[in-house]
C-alpha distance (Angstrom), angle and dihedral (degrees) to the residues before:
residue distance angle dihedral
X1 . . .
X2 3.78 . .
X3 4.03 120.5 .
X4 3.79 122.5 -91.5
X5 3.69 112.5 -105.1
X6 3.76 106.4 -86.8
X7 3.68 125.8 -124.4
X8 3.85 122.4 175.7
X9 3.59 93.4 -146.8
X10 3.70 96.7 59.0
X11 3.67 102.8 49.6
X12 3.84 131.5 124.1
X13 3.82 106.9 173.6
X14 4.09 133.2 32.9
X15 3.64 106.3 -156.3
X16 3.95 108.3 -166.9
X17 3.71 127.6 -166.7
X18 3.79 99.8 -179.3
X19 3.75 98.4 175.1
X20 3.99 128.2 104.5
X21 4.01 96.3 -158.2
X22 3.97 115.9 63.6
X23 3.18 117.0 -119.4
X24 3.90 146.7 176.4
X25 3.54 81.2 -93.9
X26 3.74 101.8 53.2
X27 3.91 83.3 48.8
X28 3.06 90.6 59.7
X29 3.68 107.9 50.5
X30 4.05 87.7 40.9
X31 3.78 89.4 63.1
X32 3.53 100.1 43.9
X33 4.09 98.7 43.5
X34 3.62 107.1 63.5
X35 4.12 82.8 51.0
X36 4.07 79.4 52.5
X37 3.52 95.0 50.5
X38 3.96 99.0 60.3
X39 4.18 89.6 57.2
X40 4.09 93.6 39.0
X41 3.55 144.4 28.0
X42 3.73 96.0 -103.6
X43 3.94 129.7 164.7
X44 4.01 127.3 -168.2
X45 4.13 112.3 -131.1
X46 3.37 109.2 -167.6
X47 4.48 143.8 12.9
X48 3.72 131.2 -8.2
X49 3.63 93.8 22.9
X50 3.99 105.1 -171.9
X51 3.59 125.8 -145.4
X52 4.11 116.5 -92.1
X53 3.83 96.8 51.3
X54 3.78 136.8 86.0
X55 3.90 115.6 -109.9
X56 3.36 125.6 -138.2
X57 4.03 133.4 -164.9
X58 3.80 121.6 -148.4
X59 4.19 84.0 -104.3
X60 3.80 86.2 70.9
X61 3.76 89.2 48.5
X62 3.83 84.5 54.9
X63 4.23 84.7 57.8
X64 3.72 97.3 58.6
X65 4.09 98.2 57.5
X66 3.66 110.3 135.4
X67 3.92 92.4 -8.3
X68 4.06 105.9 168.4
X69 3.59 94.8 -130.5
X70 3.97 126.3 79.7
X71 3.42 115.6 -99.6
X72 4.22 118.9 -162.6
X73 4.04 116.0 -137.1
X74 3.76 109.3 -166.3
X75 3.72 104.8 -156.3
X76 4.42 120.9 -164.9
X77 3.72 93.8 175.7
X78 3.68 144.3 38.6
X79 3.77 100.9 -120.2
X80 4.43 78.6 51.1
X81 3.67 87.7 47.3
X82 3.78 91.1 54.6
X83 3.71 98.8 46.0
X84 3.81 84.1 62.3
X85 3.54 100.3 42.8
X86 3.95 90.3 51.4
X87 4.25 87.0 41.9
X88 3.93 86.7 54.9
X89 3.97 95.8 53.5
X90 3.80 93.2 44.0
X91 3.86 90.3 56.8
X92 4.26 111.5 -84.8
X93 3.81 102.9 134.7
X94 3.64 91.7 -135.5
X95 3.53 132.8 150.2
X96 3.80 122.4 -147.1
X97 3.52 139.4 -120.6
X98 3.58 137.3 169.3
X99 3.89 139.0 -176.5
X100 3.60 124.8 -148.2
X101 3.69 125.0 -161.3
X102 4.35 95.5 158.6
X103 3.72 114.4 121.6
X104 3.66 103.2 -153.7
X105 3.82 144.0 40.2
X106 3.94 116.3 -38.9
X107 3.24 124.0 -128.8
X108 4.17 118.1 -101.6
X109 3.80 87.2 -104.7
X110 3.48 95.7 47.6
X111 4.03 95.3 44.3
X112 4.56 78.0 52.6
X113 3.50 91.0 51.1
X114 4.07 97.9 48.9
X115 3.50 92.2 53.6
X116 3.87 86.8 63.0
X117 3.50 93.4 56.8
X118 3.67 116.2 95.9
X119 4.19 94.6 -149.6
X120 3.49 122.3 13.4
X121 3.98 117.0 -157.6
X122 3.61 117.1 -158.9
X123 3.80 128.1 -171.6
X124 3.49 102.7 -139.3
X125 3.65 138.1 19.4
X126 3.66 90.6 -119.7
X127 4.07 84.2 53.8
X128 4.03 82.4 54.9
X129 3.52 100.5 50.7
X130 3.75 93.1 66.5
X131 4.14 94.0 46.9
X132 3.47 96.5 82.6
X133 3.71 89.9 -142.3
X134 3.64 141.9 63.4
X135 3.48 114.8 -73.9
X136 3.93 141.9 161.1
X137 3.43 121.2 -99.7
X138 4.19 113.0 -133.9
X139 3.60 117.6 167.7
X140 3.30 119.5 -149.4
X141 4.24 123.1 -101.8
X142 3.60 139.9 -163.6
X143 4.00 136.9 -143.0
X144 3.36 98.9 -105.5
X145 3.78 83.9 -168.2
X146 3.62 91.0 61.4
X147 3.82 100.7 35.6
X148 3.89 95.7 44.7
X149 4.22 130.2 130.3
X150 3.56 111.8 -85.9
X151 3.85 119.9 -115.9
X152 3.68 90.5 -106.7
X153 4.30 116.9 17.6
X154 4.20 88.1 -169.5
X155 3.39 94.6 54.9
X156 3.80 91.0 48.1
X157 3.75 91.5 47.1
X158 3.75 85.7 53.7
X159 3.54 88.5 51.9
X160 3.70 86.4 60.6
X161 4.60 96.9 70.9
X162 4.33 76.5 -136.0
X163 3.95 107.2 141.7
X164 3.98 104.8 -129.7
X165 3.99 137.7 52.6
X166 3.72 99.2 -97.5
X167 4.37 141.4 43.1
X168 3.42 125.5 -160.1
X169 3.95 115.4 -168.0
X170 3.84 141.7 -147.9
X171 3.86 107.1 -168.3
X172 3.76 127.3 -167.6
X173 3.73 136.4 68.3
X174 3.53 112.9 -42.0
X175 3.57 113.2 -111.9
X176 4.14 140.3 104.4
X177 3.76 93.4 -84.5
X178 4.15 94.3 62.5
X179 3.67 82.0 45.2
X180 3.33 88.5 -124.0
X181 3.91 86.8 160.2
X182 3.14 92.2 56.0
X183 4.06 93.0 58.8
X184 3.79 88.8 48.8
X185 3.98 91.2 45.4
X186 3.86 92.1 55.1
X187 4.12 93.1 39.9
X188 3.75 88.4 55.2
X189 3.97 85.4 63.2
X190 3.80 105.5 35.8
X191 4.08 100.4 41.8
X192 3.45 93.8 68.6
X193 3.57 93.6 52.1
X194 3.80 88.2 41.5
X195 3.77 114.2 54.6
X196 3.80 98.4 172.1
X197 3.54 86.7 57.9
X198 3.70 127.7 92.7
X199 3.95 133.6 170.3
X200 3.82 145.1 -129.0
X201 3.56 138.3 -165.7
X202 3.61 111.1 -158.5
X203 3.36 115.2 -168.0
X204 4.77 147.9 65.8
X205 3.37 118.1 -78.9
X206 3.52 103.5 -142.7
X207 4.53 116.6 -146.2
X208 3.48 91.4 -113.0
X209 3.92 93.0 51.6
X210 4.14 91.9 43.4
X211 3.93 94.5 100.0
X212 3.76 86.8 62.5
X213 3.65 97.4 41.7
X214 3.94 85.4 52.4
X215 3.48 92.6 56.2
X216 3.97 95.2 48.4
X217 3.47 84.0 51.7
X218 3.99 91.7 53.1
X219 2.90 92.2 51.0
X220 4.07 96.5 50.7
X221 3.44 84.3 45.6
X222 4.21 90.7 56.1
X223 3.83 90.4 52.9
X224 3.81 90.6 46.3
X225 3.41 89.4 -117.5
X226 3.69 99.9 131.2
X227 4.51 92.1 118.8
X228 3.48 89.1 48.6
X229 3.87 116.9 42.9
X230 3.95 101.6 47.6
X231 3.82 116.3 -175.4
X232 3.88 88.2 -152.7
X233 4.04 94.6 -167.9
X234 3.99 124.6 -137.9
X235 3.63 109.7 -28.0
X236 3.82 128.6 -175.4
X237 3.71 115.3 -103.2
X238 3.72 109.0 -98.5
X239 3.98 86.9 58.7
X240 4.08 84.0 51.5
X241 3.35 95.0 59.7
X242 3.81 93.3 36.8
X243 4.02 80.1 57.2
X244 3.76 92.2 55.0
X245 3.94 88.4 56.0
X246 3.11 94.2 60.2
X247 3.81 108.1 53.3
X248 3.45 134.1 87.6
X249 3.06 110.5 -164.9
X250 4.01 121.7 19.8
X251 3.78 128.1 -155.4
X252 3.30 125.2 -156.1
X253 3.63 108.3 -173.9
X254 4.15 102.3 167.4
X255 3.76 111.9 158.2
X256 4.04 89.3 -147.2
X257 3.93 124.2 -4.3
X258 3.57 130.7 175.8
X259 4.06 99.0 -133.0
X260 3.77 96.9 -34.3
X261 4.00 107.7 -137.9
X262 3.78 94.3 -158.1
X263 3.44 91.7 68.7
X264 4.03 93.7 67.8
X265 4.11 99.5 34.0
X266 3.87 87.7 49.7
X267 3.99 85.3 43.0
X268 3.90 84.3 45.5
X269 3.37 94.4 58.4
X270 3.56 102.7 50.2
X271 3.59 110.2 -99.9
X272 4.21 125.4 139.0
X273 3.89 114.4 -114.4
X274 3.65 144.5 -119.1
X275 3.47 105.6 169.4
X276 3.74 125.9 178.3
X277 4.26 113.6 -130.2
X278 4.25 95.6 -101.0
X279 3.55 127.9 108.9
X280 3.92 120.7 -10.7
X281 3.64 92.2 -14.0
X282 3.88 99.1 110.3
X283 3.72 87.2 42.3
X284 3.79 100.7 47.2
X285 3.78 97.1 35.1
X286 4.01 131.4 86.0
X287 3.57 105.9 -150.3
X288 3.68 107.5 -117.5
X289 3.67 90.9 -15.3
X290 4.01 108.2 75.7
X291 3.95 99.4 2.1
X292 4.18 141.1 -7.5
X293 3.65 114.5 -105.7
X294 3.78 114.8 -150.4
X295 3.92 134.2 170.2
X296 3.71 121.1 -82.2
X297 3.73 120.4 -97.2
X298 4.42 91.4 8.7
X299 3.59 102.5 136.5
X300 3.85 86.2 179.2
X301 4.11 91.0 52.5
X302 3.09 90.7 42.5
X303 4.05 95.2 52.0
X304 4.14 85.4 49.2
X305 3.28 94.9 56.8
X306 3.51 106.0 55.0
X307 3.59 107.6 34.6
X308 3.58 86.5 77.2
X309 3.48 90.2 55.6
X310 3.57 94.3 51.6
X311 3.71 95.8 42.8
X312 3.80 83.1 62.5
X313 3.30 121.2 35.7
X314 3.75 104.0 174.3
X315 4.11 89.7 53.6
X316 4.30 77.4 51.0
X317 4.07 84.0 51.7
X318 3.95 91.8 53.0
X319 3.80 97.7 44.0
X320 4.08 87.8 47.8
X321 4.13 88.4 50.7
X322 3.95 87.9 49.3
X323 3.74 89.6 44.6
X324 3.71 89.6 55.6
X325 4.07 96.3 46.2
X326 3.81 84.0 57.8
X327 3.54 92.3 55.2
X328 3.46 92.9 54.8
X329 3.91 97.5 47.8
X330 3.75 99.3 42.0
X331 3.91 114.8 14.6
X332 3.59 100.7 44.4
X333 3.78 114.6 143.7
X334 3.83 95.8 -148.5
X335 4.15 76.2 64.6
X336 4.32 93.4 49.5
X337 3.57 89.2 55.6
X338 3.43 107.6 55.7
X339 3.83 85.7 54.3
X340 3.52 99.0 53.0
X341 4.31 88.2 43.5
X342 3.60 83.3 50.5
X343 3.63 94.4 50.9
X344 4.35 86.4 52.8
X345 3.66 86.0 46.1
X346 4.04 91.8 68.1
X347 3.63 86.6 37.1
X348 3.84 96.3 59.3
């Protein structure tokens, strides 16, 4: 759906996404602000604009200096955080919001910069706990339009070129905190046992994480593996979500996550679950009923629970259509933005 004409004047609700890299959290904010935009006047300032939402430029900014009329900036990060903090004491009549989705101790700066905020949102309770204020808890939701089963999930494995029947998928930026050695440790034992099976990486290997990739690689490579664990780098995100249709089973393996969005669009799609204890995984996942929760970083657990997964597939195929009902009922975004409007609504 294309943007609504923007006009300065008119708007209630800067949404910035001042980062060049995407991320989980610019995923994030470009599901949920086009859903934003049909219940508030809302503009996007910055990269990976999505379709559905006004765009602004920095010269529009420039327009809304010392405007009478509240204005809400919804920071995700700190360096957003202080671009509206510093905005506010040079004159923008803005009032400040920030969501938190960390699971752990913020940093001195960060703690500063929450206490400027004038509502925090957090995604979890967990996420709360370490706020040291009161906040409102949003969880996270996914377009279950957009991260939905496809018609037919052979012909999209097919699509694939993978040898085998069946993917299963870890999906995130490669590196030791998304355990993504972890997933490759426990395919290295279960493929070979497994020959339906093959799996995917998902996800950009950034130049300062290419020593680790090479040694996932080495040691795909040592279990003659190479055809059937791809590391398929950073992909745009139509081919993403293509990837989720194609799985089976999905893995998420993260060694600590803030909310961990992967968990509901793989969910959303249909795929069974193994999900490792970090982030929103306790809160999102039925245990034994829509996913398999095991401990972070447990290669062994993590083997356990999937093999019987893999060794039936159709009992995978029921867990993945259970997953996806759950979605629906609990982790809707339609639901995640009327919270956050609501929170603007007491705010202006």
């Amino acid at each position: 759906m294309p943007a609504e004409p923007f006009s300065a004047a008119d708007l209630d609700v800067i949404v910035p996404n001042l980062h060049r890299r995407y991320s989980g959290v610019t995923a994030t904010n470009r599901m949920v602000a086009p859903k934003l935009a049909r219940r508030v006047r809302a503009a996007w300032l910055g990269t990976y604009a999505p379709d559905g939402i006004a765009r602004m430029q920095a010269s529009d900014l420039v327009m809304l200096w010392r405007r009478r009329r509240p204005l809400i900036w919804h920071a995700r990060r700190n360096n957003e955080m202080i671009a509206g903090v510093i905005l506010r004491a040079l004159g923008w009549p803005l009032k400040l919001v920030f969501t938190s989705a960390a699971q752990r101790h913020h940093s001195w700066i960060t703690r500063w910069l929450i206490r400027r905020m004038d509502a925090i949102i957090a995604t979890s309770d967990i996420s709360a706990s370490y706020l040291k204020r009161e906040a409102t808890v949003v969880t996270h939701g996914v377009d279950t339009d957009i991260y939905a089963p496809p018609a037919d999930r052979a012909a999209a494995f097919a699509e694939s070129g993978l040898p085998g029947r069946y993917a299963i998928g870890c999906f995130g930026r490669v590196r030791a905190q998304k355990g993504s050695d972890v997933f490759v440790a426990a395919m290295c034992r279960l493929l070979p046992r497994y020959p339906d099976f093959s799996a995917v990486l998902v996800g950009a290997v950034t130049p300062e994480q290419l020593p680790f990739a090479g040694e996932l690689r080495k040691q795909i490579a040592a279990a003659g593996l190479e055809q059937r664990i791809v590391i398929t780098g950073e992909l745009d995100i139509a081919e993403v979500q293509r990837w989720y249709q194609r799985l089976t089973i999905y893995a998420f393996t993260s060694r600590n996550e803030g909310f961990g969005l992967t968990l509901i669009e793989a969910m959303a799609a249909g795929a069974a679950l193994v999900a490792a204890r970090a982030g929103a995984a306790e809160i999102v996942v039925e245990q034994g009923v829509t996913g398999v929760l095991v401990p972070p970083g447990d290669v062994e657990a993590l083997v356990a629970a999937l093999e019987p997964l893999m060794r039936d597939p159709a009992a995978a195929r029921a867990m993945g259509e259970r997953a996806r009902t759950r979605v629906i009922e609990r982790f809707s975004l339609e639901a995640e933005a009327d919270k956050i409007a609501a929170v603007y609504r007491r705010l202006v």
